[in-house]
N, C-alpha and C positions, 0 to 999 in steps of 0.2 A: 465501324469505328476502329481506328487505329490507334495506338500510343507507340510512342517513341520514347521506351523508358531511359534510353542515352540522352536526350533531351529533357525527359521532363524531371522538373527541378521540385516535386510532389508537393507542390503551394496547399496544393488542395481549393484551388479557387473554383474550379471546371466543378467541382463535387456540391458546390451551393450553388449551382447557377443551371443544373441540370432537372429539366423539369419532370422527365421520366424515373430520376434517383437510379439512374444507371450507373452513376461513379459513386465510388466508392476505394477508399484508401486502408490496404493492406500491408501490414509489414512493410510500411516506408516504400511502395509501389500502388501506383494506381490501377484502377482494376474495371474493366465497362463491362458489365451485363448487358450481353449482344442481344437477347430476349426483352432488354426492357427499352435497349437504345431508341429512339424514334429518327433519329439522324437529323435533328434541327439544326447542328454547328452553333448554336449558342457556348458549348464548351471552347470550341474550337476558335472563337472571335475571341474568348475571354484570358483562354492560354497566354502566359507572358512571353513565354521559349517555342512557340509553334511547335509544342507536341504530339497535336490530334489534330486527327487527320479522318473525314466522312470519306471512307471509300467510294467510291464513284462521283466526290464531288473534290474541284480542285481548291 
């Protein structure tokens, strides 16, 4: 999982829609636990500003 923190405008909507509880919002930045990611792009569909990004998926 990628973030693009020049993009992402920290809604925090990716952080309720993640079923592994891999996001999570620090200090006005979001933050993926790469150990808990599962890589489903459900954040990534849910992003308002295309700021996540599933490595190996376009």
């Amino acid at each position: 999982m990628r973030i693009n923190p020049s993009i992402c405008c920290v809604c925090g909507g990716c952080v309720g829609v993640c079923p592994a509880n891999a996001l999570t919002l620090h200090d006005n930045f979001l933050v993926c636990d790469q150990k808990k990611c599962v890589e489903c792009g459900l954040c990534v569909s849910f992003c308002p500003v295309g700021a996540l990004k599933v490595e190996g998926k376009k």
